[in-house]
N, C-alpha and C positions, 0 to 999 in steps of 0.2 A: 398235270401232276406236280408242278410247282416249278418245273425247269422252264429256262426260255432261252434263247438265242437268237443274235440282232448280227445284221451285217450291214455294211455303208463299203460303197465306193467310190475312190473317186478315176484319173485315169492314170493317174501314178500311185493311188495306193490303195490298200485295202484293209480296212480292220472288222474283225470280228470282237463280239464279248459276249457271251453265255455265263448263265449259273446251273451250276447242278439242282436237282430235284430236292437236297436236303436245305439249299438255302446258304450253305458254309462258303462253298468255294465261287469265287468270279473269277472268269478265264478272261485274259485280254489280251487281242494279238495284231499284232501290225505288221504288214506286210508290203513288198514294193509291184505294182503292175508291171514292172518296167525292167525286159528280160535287161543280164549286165551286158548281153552281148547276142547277136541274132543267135537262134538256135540254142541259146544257152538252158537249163534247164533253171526254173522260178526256185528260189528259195524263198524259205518262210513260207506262212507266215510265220513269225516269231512271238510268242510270249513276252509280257514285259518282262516276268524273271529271270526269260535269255537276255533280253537287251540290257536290264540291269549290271545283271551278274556281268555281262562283257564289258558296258562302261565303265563300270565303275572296279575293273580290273580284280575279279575275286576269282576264283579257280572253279566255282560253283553256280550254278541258276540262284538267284537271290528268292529267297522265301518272305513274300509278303504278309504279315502279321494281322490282317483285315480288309475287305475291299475297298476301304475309306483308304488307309497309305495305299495300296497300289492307284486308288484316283488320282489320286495328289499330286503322286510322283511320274503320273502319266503327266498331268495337267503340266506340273512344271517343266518336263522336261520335252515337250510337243516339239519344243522348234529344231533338236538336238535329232528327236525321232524319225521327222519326217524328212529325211535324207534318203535317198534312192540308194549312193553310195554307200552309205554304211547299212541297210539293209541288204545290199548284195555284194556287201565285201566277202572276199577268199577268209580275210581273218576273224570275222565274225564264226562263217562257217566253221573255220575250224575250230573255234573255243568253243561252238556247241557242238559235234563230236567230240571232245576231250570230256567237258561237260558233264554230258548225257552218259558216255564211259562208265565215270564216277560213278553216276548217281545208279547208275544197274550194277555198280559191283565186277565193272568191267576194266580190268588192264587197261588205262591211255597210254594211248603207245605214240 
């Protein structure tokens, strides 16, 4: 029906990308294999609009304008991404609960 979805792994990390069936939307997410601590429970994967939006210090998931900029800015920013660390930071998580909050209309509290 026009949609597809691709995953790769490696042993510290994992990304998926899918597009929806209309063709509009590219999803791309990157994730770390690599619990922060035994027994911890996996965070992410994450969207790049989360990772975005948390680098680049805005209170929201950054809204990609076409799948060409979110490429780009995958492409440039790969060596910054692929950090275990900052994929399984406490402060990541938190800025996507506040985040997400938002974005449904939810008191962050």
């Amino acid at each position: 029906m026009g949609g597809w979805s691709f995953e790769m792994e490696s042993p510290e990390f994992a990304m998926t990308a899918s597009q929806d069936r209309t063709g509009d939307v590219l999803g791309i997410c990157l994730g770390s294999q690599v619990r922060r601590n035994p027994g911890a429970h996996m965070r992410g994967p994450w969207s790049l609009g989360h990772l975005r939006g948390y680098i680049d210090g805005l209170l929201d998931h950054y809204r990609f304008a076409d799948p060409n900029e979110q490429l780009a800015w995958l492409e440039a920013n790969i060596d910054c991404l692929l950090d275990t660390s900052l994929l399984n930071s406490d402060e990541l998580n938190e800025w996507a609960v506040l985040a997400s909050r938002r974005m449904f209309g939810q008191r962050p509290t």
